[in-house]
SEVO-215273 format. One record per residue (C-alpha): residue in one letter; chain; x, y, z; residue number from 1. Coordinates in Angstrom, 2 decimals. Layout:
<pts>
   resn   chain         x         y         z   resi
      A       A         X         Y         Z    NUM
...
</pts>
This chain:
<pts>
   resn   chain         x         y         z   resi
      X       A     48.95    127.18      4.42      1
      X       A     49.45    128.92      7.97      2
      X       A     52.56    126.91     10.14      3
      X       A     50.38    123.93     12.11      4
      X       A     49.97    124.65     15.63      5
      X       A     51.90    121.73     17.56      6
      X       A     49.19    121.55     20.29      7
      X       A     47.02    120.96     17.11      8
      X       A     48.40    117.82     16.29      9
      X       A     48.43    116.99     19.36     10
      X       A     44.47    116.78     19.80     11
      X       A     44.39    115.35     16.54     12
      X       A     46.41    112.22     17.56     13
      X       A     44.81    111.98     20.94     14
      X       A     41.75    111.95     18.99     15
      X       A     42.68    109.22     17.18     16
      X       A     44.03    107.35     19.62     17
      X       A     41.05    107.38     21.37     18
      X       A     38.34    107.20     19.03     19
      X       A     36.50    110.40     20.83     20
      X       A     36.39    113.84     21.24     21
      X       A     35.39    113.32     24.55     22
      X       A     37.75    110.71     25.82     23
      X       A     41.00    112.60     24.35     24
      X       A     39.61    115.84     26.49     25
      X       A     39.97    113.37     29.37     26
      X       A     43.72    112.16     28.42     27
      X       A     44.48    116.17     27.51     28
      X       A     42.65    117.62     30.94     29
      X       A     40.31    119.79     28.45     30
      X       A     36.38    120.02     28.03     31
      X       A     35.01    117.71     25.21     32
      X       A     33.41    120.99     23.18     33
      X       A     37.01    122.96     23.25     34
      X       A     38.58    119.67     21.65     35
      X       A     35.69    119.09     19.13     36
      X       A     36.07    123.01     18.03     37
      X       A     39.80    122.60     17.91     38
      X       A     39.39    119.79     15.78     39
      X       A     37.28    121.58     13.49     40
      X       A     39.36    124.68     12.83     41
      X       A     42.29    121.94     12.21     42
      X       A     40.18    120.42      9.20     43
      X       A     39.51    123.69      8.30     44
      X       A     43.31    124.79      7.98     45
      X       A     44.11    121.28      6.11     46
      X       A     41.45    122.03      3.42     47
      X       A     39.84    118.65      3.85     48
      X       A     38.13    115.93      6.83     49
      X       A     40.45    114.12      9.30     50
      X       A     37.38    112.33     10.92     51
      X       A     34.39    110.62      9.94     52
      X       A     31.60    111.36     13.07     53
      X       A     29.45    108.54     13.98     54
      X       A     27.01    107.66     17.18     55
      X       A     30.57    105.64     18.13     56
      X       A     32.63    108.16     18.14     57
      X       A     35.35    109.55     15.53     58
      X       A     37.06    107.67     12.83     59
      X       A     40.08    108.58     10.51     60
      X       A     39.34    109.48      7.02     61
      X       A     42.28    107.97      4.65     62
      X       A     43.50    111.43      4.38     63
      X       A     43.33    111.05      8.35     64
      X       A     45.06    108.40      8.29     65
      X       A     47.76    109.77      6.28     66
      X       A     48.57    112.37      8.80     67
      X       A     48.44    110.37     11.97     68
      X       A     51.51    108.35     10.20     69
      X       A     53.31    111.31      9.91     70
      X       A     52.43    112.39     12.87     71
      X       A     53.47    109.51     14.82     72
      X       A     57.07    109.96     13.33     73
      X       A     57.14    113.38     13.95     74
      X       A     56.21    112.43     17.80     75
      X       A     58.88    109.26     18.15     76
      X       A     61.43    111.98     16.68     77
      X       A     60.77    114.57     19.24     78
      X       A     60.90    111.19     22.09     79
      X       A     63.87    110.58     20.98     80
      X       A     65.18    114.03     21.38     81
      X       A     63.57    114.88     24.60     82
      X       A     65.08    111.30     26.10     83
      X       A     69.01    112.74     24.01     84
      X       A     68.29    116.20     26.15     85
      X       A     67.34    114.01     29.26     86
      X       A     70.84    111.97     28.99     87
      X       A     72.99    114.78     28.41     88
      X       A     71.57    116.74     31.40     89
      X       A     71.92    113.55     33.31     90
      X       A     75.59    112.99     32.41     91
      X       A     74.57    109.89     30.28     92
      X       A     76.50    112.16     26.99     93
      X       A     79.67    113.73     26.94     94
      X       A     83.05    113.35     28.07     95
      X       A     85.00    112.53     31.30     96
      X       A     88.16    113.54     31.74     97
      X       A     90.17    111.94     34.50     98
      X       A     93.44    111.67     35.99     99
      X       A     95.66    109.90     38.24    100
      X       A     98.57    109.00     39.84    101
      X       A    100.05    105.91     38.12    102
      X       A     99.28    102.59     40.86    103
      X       A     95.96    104.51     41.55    104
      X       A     95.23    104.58     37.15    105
      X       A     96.29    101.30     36.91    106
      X       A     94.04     99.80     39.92    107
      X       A     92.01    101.16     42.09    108
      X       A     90.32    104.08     39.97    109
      X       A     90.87    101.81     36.41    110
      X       A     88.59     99.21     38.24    111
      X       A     85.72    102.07     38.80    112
      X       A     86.25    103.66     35.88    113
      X       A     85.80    101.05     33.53    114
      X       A     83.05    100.01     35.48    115
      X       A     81.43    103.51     34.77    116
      X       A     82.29    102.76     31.53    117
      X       A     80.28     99.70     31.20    118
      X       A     77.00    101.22     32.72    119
      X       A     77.55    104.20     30.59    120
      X       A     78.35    103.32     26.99    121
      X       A     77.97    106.90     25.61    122
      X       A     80.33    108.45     27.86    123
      X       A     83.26    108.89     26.20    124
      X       A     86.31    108.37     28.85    125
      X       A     89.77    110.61     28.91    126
      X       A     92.06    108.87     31.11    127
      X       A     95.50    110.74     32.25    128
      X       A     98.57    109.36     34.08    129
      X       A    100.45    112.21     35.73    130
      X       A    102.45    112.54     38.98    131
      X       A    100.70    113.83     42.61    132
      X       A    101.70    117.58     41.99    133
      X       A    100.22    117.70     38.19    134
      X       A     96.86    116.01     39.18    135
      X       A     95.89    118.20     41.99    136
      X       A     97.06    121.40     39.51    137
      X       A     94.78    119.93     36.46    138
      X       A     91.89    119.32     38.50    139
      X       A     91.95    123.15     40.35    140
      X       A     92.53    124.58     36.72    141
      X       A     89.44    122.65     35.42    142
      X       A     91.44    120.65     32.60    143
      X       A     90.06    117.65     34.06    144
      X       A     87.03    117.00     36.11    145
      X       A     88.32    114.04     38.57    146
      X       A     91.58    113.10     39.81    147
      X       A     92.52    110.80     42.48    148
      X       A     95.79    110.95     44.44    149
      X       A     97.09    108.92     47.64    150
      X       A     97.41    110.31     51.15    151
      X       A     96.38    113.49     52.80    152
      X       A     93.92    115.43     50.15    153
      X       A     94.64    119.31     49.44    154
      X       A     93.04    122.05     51.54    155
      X       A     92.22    124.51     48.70    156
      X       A     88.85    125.42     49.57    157
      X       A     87.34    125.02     45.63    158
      X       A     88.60    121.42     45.60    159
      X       A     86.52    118.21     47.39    160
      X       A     87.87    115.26     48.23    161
      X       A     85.97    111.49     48.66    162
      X       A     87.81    108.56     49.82    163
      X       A     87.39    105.38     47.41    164
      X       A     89.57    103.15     49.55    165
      X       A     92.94    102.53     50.95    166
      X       A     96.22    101.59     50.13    167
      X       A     99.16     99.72     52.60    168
      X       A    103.44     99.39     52.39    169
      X       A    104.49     96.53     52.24    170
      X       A    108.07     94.93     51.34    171
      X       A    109.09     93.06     49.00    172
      X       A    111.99     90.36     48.63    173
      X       A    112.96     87.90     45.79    174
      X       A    112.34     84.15     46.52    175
      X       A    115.85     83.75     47.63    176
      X       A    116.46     86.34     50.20    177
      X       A    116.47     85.38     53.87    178
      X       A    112.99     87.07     54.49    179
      X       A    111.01     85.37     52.13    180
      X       A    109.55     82.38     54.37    181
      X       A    107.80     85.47     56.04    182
      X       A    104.63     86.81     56.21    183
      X       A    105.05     90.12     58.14    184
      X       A    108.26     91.18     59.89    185
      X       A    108.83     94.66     61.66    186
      X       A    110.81     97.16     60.13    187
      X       A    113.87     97.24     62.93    188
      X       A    114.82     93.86     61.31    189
      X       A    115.42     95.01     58.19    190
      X       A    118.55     96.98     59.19    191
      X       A    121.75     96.34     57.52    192
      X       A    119.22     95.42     54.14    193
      X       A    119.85     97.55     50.83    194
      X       A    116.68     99.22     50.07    195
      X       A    114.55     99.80     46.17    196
      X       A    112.29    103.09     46.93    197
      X       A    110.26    105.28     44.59    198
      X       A    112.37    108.21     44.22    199
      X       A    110.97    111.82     45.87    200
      X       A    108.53    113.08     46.24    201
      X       A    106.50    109.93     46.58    202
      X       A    104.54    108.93     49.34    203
      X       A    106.51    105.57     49.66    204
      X       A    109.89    107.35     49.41    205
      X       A    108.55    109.87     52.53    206
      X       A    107.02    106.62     54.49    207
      X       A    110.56    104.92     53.89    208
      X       A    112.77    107.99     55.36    209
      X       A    110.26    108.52     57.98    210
      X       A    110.24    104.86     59.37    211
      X       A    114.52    104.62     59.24    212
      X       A    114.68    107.71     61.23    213
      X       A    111.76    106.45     63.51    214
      X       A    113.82    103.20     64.21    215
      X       A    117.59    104.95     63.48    216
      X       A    117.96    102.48     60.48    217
      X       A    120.62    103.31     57.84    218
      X       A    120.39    101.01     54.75    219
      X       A    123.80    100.24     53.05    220
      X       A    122.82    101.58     49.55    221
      X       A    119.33    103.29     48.78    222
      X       A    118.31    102.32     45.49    223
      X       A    115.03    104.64     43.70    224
      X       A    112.90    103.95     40.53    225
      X       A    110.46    105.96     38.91    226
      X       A    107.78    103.44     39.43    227
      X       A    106.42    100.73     41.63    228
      X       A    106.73     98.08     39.00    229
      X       A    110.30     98.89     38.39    230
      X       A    110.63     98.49     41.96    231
      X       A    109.69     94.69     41.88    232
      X       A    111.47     94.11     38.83    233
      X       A    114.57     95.50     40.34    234
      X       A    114.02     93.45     43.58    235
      X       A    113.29     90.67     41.88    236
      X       A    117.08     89.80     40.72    237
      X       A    118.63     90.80     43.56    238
      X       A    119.30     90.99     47.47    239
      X       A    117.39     94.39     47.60    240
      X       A    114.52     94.72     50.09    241
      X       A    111.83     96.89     48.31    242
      X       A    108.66     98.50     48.95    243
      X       A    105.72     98.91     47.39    244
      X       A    101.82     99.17     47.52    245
      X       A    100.21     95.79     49.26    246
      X       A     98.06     95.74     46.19    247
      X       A    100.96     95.98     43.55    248
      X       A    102.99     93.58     45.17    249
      X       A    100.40     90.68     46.02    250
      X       A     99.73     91.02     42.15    251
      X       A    102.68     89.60     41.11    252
      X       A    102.72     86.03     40.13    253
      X       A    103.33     83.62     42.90    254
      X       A    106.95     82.28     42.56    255
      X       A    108.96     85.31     41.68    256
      X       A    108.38     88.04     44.54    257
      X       A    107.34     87.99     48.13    258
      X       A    105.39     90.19     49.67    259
      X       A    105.55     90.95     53.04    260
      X       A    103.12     93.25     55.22    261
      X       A    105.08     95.71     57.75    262
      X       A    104.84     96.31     61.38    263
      X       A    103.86     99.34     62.60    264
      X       A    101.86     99.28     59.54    265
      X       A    101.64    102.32     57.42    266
      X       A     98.21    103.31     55.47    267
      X       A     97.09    105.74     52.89    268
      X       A     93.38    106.84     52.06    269
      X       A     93.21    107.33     48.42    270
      X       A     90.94    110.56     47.40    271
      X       A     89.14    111.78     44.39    272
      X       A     89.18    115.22     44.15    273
      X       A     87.00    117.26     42.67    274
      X       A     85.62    120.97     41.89    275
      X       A     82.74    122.48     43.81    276
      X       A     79.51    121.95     42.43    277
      X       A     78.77    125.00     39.96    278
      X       A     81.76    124.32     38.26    279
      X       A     81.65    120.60     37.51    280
      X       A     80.41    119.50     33.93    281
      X       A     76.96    117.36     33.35    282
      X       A     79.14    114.32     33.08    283
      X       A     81.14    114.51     36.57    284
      X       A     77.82    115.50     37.65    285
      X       A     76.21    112.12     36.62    286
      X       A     79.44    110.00     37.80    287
      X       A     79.08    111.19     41.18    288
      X       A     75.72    110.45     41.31    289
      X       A     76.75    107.01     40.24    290
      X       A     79.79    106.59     42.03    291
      X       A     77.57    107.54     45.82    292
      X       A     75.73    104.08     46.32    293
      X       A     78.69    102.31     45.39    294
      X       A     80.68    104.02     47.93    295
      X       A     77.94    103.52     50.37    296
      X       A     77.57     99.83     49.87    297
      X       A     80.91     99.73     50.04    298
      X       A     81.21    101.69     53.24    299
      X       A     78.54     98.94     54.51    300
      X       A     80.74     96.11     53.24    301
      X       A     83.67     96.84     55.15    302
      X       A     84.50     95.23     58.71    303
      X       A     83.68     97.26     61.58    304
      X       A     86.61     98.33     63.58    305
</pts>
């Protein structure tokens, strides 16, 4: 037996889904004789009848019937594959590799990520701690697809950047220092304090130096940890004035740290970045296309001014 024609099984099952030549030329856009010939030469390449013909129409033999079954899972198979090629060109398949600076992996772009996560079960998620200078690199080399760092995005003309949010300095003190009945304080009264920074390059570290040589302040010892959480934990048993993301220290449990906001206040947009279009995979493809209402709603949400 020849291979079966595809389009022939079609008009066999549209057919028998509708009980008539002439109403399955309707669903298929043909003319009624071209369908009832088709249909004929199909019979004729099985070696036996698919329909019984009647004033009422068409009805399936039982060696019709025995087709149309196998038919039918012949057509859910190739509806399942069309709808697996529709996710994957969609981004709903795949992998997404991401990375981050550390506070930005561990809140801001954690909280949207594993939100992405939720609404996109199949996506399988790489996510990357690394410091400023390795996420911009990984992302403009293409070993990731998305990074996010803090402050002023990079100018390279292949990378994009899109602003998810901000982030604030703010000190912190232990419950027993002198400053913690206070809210906010300005940063001239903190002279004569020993001070807990993020060590260099960071964009806390340059904030720090900047605002002591904007206000000629010269701490008595300048402490530095590797990370923010090390800062509060370091601040936390002793006289040290430390500072840190509003976000990371407003997150420690009431009781053992203060946090305190800072005037003149100093602010940071934090950025995705991202290759240009025609190199970005199917998957950063589809979580941008996610990712846009969110941002706009969110753009919407915020207070004017």
């Amino acid at each position: 037996m020849h291979m079966i024609d595809p389009r022939a099984l079609d008009i066999f099952r549209a057919v028998a889904v509708h009980g008539s030549a002439t109403r399955a030329a309707d669903a298929l856009n043909m003319t009624q004789p071209n369908v009832t010939r088709l249909i004929a030469a199909f019979e004729a390449q099985c070696g036996f009848k698919l329909f019984e013909r009647g004033r009422h129409g068409m009805t399936l033999t039982a060696e019709g019937d025995v087709l149309l079954a196998s038919v039918e899972l012949s057509f859910a198979g190739l509806n399942a594959d069309g709808r697996a090629v529709a996710d994957i060109r969609q981004g709903r398949h795949g992998s997404l590799w991401t990375i981050a600076v550390p506070v930005i992996a561990e809140t801001m772009l954690g909280d949207l990520i594993g939100t992405f996560m939720r609404d996109h079960p199949q996506v399988s998620v790489n996510f990357r701690v690394s410091p400023p200078e390795d996420v911009i690199r990984n992302v403009a080399l293409g070993e990731v697809d998305l990074g996010a760092v803090v402050g002023v995005p990079p100018t390279d003309d292949d990378l994009h950047a899109i602003p998810i949010g901000s982030r604030q300095l703010s000190a912190v003190v232990a419950p027993h220092h002198r400053l913690a009945n206070r809210d906010r304080l300005h940063f001239r009264e903190l002279a004569g304090e020993s001070f807990v920074v993020m060590a260099r390059p960071h964009n806390i570290h340059l904030a720090v130096e900047q605002l002591m040589r904007d206000f000629g302040i010269r701490p008595p010892v300048l402490h530095q940890a590797s990370t923010q959480r090390s800062v509060v934990e370091l601040v936390r048993r002793c006289d040290a004035v430390g500072f840190v993301d509003r976000e990371i220290g407003v997150a420690v449990p009431d009781g053992t740290i203060t946090c305190l906001d800072l005037d003149p206040p100093t602010v940071w947009t934090v950025n995705l970045i991202h290759r240009r279009a025609e190199q970005q995979s199917a998957v950063l493809k589809g979580f941008l296309r996610w990712l846009a209402p969110r941002l706009a709603t969110q753009a919407r949400a915020a207070p004017a001014g």
